[in-house]
FIFI-512889 format. One record per residue (C-alpha): residue number from 0; x, y, z. Coordinates in steps of 0.001 Angstrom, whole numbers. Layout:
REM residues N
@num NUM | x X | y Y | z Z
...
REM end
This chain:
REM residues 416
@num 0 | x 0 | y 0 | z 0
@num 1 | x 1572 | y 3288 | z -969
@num 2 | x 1566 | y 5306 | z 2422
@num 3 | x 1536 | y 8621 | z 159
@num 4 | x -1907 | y 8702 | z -651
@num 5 | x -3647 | y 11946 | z 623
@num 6 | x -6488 | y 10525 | z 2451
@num 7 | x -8370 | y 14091 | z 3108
@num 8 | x -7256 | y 17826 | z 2530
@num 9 | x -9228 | y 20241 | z 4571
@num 10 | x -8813 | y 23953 | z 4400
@num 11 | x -7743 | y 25561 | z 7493
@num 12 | x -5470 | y 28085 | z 9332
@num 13 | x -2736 | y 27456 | z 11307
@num 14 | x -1078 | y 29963 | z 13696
@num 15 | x 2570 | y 30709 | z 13183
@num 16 | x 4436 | y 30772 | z 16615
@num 17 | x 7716 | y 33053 | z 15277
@num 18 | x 5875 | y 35485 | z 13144
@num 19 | x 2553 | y 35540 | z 15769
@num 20 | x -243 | y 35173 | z 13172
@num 21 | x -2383 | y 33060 | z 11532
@num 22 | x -1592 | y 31658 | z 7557
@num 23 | x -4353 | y 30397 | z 6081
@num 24 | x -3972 | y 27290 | z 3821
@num 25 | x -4823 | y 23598 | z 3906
@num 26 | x -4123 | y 20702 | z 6098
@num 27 | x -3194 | y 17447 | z 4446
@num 28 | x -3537 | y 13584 | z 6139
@num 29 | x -2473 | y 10667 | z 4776
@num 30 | x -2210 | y 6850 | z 6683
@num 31 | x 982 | y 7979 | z 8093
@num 32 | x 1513 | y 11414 | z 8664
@num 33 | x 16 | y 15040 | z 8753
@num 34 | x 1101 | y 18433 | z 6824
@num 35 | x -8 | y 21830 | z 6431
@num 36 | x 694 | y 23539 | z 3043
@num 37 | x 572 | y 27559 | z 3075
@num 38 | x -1964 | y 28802 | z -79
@num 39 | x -102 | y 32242 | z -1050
@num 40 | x 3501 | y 30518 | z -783
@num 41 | x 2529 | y 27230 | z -1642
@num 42 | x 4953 | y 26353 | z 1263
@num 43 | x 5051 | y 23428 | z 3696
@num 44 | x 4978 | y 24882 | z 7079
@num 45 | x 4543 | y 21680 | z 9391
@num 46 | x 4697 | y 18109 | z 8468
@num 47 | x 4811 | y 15329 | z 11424
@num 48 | x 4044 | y 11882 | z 11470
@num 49 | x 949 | y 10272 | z 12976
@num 50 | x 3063 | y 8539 | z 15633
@num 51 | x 4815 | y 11211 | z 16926
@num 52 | x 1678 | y 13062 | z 18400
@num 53 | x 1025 | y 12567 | z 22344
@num 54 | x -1821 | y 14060 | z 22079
@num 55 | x -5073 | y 15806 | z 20581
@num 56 | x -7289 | y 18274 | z 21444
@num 57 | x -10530 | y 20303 | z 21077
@num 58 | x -9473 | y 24389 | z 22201
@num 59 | x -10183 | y 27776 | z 21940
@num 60 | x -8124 | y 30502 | z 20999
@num 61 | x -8313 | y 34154 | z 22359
@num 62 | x -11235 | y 32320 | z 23919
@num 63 | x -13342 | y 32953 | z 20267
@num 64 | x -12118 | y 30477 | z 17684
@num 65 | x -12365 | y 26955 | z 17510
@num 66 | x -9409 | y 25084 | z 17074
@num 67 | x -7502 | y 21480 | z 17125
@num 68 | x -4667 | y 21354 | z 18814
@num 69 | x -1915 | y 18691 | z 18641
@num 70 | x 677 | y 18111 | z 20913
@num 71 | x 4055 | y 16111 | z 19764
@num 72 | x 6129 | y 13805 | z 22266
@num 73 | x 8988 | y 16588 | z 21915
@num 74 | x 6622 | y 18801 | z 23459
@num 75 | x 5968 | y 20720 | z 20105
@num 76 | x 2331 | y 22199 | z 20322
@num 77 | x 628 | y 22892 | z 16617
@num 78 | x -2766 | y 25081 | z 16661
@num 79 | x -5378 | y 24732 | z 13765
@num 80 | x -8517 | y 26629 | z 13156
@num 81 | x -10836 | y 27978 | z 10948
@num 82 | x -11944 | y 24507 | z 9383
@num 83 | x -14359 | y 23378 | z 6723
@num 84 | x -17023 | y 21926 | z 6991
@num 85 | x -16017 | y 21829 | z 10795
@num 86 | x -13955 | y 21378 | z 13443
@num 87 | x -15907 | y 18248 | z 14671
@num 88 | x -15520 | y 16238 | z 11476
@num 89 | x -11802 | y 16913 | z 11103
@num 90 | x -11124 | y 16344 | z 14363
@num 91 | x -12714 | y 12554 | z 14331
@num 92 | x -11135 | y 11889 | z 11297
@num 93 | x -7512 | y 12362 | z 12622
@num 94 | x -8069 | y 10951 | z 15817
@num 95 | x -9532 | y 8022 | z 14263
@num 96 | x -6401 | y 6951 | z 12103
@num 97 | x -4341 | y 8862 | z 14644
@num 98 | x -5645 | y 6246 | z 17394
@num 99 | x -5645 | y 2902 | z 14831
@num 100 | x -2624 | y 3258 | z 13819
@num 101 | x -1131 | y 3291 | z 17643
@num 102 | x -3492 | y 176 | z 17830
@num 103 | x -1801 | y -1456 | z 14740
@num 104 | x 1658 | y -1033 | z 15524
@num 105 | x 1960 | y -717 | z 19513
@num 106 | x 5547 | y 899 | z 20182
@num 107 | x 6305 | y 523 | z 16788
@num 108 | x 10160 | y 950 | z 16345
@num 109 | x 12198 | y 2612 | z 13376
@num 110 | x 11409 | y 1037 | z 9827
@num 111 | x 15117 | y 69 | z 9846
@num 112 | x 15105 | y -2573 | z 12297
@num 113 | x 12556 | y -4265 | z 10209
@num 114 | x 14106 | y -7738 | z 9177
@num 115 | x 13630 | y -9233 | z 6123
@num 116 | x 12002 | y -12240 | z 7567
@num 117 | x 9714 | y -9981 | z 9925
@num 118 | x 8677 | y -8662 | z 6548
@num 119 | x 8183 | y -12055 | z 4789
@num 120 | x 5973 | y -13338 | z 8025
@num 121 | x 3991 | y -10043 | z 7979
@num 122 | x 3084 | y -10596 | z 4349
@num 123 | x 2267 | y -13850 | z 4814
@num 124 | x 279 | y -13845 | z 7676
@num 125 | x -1840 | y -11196 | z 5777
@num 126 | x -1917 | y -13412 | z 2901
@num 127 | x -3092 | y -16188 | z 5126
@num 128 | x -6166 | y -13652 | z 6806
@num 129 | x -6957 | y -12839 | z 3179
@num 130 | x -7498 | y -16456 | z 2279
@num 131 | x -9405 | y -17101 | z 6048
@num 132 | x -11790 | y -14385 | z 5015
@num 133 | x -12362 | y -15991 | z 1599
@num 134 | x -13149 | y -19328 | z 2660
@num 135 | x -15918 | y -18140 | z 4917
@num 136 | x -17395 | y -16687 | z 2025
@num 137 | x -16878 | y -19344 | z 29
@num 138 | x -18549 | y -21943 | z 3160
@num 139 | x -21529 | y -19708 | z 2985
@num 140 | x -22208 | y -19928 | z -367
@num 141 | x -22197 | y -23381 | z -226
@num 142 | x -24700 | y -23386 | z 2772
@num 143 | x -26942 | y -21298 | z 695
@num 144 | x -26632 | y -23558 | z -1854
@num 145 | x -27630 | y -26466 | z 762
@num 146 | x -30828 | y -24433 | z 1471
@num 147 | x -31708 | y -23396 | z -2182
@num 148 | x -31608 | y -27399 | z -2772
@num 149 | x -33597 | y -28326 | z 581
@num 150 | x -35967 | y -25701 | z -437
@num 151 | x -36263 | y -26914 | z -4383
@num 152 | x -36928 | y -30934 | z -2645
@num 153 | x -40138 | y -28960 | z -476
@num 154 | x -40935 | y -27979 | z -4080
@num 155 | x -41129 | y -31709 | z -5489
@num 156 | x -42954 | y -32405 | z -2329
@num 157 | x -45838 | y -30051 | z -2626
@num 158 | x -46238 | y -31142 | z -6713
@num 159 | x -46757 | y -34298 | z -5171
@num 160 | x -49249 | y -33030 | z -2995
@num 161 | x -51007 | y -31057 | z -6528
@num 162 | x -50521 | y -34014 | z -8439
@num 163 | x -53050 | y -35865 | z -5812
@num 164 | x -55438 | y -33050 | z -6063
@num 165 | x -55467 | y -32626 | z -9434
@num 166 | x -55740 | y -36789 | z -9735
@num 167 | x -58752 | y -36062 | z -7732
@num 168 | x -60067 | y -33536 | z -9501
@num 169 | x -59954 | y -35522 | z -12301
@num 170 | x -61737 | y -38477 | z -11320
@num 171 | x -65893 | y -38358 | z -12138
@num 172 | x -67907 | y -38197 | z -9163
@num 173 | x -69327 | y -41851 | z -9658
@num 174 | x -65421 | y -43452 | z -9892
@num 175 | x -66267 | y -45813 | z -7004
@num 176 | x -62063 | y -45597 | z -6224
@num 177 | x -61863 | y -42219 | z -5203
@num 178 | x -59497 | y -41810 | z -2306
@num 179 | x -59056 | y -38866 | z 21
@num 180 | x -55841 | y -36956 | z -48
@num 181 | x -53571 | y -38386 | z 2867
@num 182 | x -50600 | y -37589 | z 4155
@num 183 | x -48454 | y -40025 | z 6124
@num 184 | x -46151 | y -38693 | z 9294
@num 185 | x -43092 | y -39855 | z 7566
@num 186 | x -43892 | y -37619 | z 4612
@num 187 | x -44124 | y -34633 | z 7285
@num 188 | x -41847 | y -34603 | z 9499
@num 189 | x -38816 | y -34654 | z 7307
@num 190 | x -40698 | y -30745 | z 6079
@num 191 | x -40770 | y -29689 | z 9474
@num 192 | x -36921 | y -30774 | z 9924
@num 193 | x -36268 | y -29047 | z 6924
@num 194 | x -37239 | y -25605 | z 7760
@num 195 | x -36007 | y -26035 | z 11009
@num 196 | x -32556 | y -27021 | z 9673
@num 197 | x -33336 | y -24220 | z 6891
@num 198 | x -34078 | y -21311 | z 9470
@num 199 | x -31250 | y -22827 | z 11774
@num 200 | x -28908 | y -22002 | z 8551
@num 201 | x -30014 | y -18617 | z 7929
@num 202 | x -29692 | y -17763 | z 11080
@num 203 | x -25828 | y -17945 | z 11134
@num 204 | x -24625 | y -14679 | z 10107
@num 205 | x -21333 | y -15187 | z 11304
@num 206 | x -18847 | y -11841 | z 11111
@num 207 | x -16109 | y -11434 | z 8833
@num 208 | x -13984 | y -8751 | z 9939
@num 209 | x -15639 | y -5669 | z 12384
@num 210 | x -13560 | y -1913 | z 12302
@num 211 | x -14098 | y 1675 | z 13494
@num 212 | x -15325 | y 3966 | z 10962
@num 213 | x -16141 | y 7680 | z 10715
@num 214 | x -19823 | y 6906 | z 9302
@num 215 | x -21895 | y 9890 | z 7386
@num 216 | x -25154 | y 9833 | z 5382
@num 217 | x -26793 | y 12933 | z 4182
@num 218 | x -23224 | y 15150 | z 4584
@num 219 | x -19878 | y 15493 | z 5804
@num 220 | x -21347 | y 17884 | z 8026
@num 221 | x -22804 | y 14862 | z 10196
@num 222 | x -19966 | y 12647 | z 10176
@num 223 | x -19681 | y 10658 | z 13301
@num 224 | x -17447 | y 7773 | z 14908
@num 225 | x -18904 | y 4379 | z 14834
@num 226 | x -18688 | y 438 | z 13510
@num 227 | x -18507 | y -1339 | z 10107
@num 228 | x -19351 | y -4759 | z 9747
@num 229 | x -18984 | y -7284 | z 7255
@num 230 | x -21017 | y -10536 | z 7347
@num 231 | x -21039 | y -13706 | z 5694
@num 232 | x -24910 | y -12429 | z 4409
@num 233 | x -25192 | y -8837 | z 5188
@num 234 | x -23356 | y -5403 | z 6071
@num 235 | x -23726 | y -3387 | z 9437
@num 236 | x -23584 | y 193 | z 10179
@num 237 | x -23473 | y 1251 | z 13928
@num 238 | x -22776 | y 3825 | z 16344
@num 239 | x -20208 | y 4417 | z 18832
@num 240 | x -22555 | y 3063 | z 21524
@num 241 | x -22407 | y -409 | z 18631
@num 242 | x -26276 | y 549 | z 17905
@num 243 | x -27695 | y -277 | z 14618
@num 244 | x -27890 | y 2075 | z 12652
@num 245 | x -28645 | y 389 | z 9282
@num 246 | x -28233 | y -3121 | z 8184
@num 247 | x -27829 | y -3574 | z 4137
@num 248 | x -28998 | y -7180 | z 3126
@num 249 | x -26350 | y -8788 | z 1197
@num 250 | x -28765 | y -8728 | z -2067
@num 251 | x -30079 | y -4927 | z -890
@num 252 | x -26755 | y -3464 | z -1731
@num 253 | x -27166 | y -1759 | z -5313
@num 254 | x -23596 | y -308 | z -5271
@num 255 | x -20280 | y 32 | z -3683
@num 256 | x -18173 | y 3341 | z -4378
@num 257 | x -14090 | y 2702 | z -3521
@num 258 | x -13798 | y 6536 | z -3478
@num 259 | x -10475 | y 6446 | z -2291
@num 260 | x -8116 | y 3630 | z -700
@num 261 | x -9592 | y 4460 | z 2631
@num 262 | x -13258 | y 5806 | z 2195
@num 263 | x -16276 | y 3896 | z 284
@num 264 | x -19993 | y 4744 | z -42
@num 265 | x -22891 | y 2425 | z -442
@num 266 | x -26320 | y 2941 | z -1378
@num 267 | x -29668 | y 973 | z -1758
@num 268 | x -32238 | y 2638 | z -4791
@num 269 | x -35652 | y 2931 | z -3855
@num 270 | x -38452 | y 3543 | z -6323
@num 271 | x -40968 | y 7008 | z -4995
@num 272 | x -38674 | y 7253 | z -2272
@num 273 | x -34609 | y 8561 | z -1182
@num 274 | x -32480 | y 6125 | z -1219
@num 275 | x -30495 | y 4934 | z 1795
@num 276 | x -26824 | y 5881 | z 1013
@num 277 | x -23345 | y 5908 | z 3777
@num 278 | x -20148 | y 6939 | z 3363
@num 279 | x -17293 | y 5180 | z 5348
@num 280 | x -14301 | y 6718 | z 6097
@num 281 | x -12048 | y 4026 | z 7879
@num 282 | x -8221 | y 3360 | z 8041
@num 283 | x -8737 | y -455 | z 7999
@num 284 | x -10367 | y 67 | z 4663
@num 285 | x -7979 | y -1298 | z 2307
@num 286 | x -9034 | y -4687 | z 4313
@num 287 | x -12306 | y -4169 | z 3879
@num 288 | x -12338 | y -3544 | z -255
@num 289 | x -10598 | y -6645 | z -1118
@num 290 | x -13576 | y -8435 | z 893
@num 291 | x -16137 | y -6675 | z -916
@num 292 | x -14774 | y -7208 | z -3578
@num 293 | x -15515 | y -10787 | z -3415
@num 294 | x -18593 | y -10511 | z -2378
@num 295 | x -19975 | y -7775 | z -4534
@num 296 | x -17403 | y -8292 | z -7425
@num 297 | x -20339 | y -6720 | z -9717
@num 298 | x -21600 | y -4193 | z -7544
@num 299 | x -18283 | y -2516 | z -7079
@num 300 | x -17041 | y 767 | z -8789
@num 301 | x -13336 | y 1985 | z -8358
@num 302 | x -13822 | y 5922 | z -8774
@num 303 | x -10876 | y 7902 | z -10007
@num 304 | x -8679 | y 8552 | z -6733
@num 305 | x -9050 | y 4751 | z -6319
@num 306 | x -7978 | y 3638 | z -9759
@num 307 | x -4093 | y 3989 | z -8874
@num 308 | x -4842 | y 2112 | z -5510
@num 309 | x -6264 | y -765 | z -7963
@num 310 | x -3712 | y -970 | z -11012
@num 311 | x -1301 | y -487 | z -7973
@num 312 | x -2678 | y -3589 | z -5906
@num 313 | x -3603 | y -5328 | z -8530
@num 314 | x -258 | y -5042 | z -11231
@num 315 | x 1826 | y -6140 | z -7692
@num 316 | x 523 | y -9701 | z -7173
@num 317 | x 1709 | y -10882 | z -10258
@num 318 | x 5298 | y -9579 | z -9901
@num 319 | x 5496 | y -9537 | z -6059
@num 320 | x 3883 | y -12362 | z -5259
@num 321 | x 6033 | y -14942 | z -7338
@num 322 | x 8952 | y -12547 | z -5356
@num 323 | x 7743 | y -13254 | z -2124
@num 324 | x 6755 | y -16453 | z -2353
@num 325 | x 9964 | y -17423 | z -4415
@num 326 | x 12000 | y -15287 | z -1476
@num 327 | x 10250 | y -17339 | z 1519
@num 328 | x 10962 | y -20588 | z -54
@num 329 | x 14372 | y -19546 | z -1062
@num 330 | x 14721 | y -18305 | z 2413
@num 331 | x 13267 | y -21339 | z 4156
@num 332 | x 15375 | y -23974 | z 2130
@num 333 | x 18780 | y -22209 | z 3044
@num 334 | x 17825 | y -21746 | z 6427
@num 335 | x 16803 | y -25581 | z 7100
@num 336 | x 19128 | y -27090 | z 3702
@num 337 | x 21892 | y -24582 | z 3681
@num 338 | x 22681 | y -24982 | z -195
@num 339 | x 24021 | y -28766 | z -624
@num 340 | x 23610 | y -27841 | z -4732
@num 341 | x 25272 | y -24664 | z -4778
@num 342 | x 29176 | y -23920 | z -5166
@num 343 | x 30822 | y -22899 | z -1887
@num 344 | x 31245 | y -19523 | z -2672
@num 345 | x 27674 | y -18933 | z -3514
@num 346 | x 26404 | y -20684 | z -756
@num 347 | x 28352 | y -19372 | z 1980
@num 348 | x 27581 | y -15757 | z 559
@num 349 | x 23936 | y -17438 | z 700
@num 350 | x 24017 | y -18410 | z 3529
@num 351 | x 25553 | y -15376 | z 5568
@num 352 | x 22813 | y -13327 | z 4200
@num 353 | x 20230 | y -15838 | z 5774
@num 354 | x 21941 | y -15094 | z 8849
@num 355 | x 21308 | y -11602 | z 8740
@num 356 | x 17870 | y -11385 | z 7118
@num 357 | x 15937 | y -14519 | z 8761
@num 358 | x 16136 | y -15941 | z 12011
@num 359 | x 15867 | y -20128 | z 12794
@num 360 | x 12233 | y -18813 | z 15047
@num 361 | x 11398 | y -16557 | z 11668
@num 362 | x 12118 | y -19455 | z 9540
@num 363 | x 9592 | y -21803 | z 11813
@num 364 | x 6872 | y -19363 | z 11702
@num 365 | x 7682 | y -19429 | z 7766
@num 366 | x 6953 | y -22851 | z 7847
@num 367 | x 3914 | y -23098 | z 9726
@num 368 | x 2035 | y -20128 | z 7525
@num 369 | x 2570 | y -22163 | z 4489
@num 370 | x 1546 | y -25286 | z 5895
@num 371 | x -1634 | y -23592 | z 7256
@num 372 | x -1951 | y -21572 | z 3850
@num 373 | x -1659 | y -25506 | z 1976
@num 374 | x -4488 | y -26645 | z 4525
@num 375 | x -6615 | y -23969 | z 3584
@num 376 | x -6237 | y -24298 | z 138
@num 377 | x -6805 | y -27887 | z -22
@num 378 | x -10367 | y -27192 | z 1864
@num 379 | x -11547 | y -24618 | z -423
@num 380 | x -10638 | y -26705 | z -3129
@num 381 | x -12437 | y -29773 | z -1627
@num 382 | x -15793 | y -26835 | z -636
@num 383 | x -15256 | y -26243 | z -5094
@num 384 | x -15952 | y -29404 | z -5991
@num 385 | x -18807 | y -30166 | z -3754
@num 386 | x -20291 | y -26988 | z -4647
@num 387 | x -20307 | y -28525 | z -8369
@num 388 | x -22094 | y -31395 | z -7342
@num 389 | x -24476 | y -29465 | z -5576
@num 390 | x -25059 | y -26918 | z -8982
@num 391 | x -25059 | y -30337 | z -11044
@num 392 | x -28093 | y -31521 | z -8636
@num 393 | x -29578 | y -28048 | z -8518
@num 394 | x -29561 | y -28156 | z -12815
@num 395 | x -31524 | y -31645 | z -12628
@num 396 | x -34031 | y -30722 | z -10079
@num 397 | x -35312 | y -27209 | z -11839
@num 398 | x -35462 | y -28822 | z -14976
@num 399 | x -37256 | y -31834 | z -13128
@num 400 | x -39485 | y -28987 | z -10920
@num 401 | x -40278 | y -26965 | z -14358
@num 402 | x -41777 | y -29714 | z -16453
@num 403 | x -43389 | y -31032 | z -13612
@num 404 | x -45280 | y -27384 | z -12964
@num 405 | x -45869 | y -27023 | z -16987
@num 406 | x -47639 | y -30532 | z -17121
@num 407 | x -49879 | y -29665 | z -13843
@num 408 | x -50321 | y -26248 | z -15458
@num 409 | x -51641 | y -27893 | z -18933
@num 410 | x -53603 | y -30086 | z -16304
@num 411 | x -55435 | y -27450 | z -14518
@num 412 | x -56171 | y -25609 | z -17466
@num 413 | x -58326 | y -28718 | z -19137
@num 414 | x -60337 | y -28580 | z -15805
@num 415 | x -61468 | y -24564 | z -16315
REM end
């Protein structure tokens, strides 16, 4: 992810301690760091990062103007004011990556001491999350298809039941065989299981992945703090207080806006009435898109700002991922097989860079992601196939369940 990316510009003033005055011009935050860029001189007057500030606050200065102040852990004290559309909505936005980003990276130390094997595992491991979240998807699906095909054998059922009727109907008055309509206990109970079992199923709407959002819905104005969830069959808006707010069904969702890396809108059309749209402002987003966009995959629009965060995201796989995965195995093997095929030279250079970049405890964690990673794939693949035999039976029994309907339809109409 390219830490660059300006997540929201805000125009502002911010109050000069040398010269004693205010400079208008606009305040800048991306996933990793704030700046303030002066309008007249187009010059950057104060850039910090995000995990250098101790702390953030909600003042007045001269006891008139609204302002944000933010204190740095050298003591450094920066005063903003003057915002649009207010000092509220600014304010919960920076305190809300501000505050995730301490919760993502607790005493986080200097980018240099990052190891090449901490690196490798921290891929990885999100690779392995990535793959979590898609099997639960992907076991969901099937379970619908389980009760689309319990559903379809109620269907057969009930022609039964017609086909009796109509066999009834049928019959002259005087047919000394008529028989009443019956319906054994073994023929109902397995109905009543069904729906049981059928409303059991539905009922699991297990969560995917839950994060802290700045929420709005009819303007920026309004933006609050609160909770996005993702579910197997649905998405979740809530407060602060984690009350609902609004709960799209998974097929209520008309589109999905990726406005920028970090902010999304959705909206449900209604005919003769507004539709129900939210914006989501969140700094676990990125997590977030690449689940929706498995389960919306046609429902989801990359606007402009978000196109480089896509050809980005999406042109890296394909040259990074046969990298990393090509580094990790490379790194593994020479850690646990230190280069039996390789000339000395090579290997010992090899090998004393293995040293350095990955430890034997890095190398075992290496191990155990792939072999986790291997297990999941295996399972999904297994969940594939049995999905196809599910669609195969599916095919069979609409075909079955339409010819059955068109012959009791052709039936009922001779009886009119």
């Amino acid at each position: 992810m390219n830490r660059d990316i300006c997540i929201h510009t805000w125009p502002c003033s911010y109050y000069l301690e040398p010269e004693k005055r205010w400079i208008s011009g606009k305040l800048s935050l991306t996933s990793v760091l704030l700046k303030f860029l002066a309008d007249k001189s187009g010059e950057l007057l104060v850039s910090f990062p995000l995990s250098s500030i101790s702390e953030i606050k909600k003042e007045s200065s001269h006891l008139i103007f609204s302002s944000i102040t933010i204190l740095e852990k050298d003591h450094n004290k920066h005063w903003f004011s003057s915002f649009q559309p207010s000092r509220n909505v600014v304010f919960n936005i920076i305190e809300h990556f501000w505050r995730e980003l301490l919760l993502s990276h607790p005493g986080a130390q200097a980018p240099s001491q990052m190891t090449k094997g901490k690196e490798l595992t921290g891929l990885m491991a999100c690779s392995q999350k990535r793959l979590e979240d898609t099997a639960k998807v992907l076991h969901h699906q099937g379970e619908q298809f389980d009760n689309i095909m319990k559903g379809l054998d109620k269907i057969e059922s009930d022609m039964d039941v017609a086909d009796r009727l109509l066999t009834e109907l049928e019959s002259p008055s005087w047919w000394p065989f008529n028989t009443k309509l019956w319906k054994s206990p073994s023929e109902a109970k397995p109905k009543e299981s069904t729906s049981i079992t059928s409303s059991e199923a539905f009922g699991k709407s297990g969560i995917i992945i839950k994060v802290p959002a700045i929420i709005s819905q009819s303007s920026e104005l309004h933006a609050k703090p609160g909770k996005f969830t993702v579910l197997v069959s649905a998405l979740e808006i809530s407060d602060s207080n984690s009350q609902l707010l609004h709960r799209f069904e998974r097929e209520d969702v008309d589109d999905i806006k990726v406005h920028t890396p970090y902010e999304i809108s959705l909206r449900q059309r209604f005919i003769g009435k507004p539709d129900t749209a939210f914006r989501l402002l969140s700094a676990k987003m990125p997590q977030i898109i690449q689940i929706l966009e498995v389960q919306f995959s046609k429902k989801i629009e990359f606007l402009e700002d978000a196109m480089m965060f896509q050809s980005i995201r999406d042109s890296s796989p394909a040259e990074k991922g046969s990298t990393i995965w090509h580094a990790a195995s490379g790194l593994i093997e020479s850690v646990v097989h230190p280069g039996p095929s390789l000339k000395s030279g090579e290997s010992s250079q090899i090998q004393l860079q293995m040293n350095e970049q990955v430890s034997e405890e890095e190398a075992q964690e290496l191990r155990q992601i792939l072999k986790k990673l291997k297990s999941i794939a295996l399972e999904t693949e297994t969940e594939l196939e049995r999905q196809d035999e599910v669609l195969d039976g599916l095919t069979s029994s609409v075909e079955r369940t339409t010819l059955t309907i068109d012959k009791q339809n052709r039936r009922m109409k001779k009886l009119l």
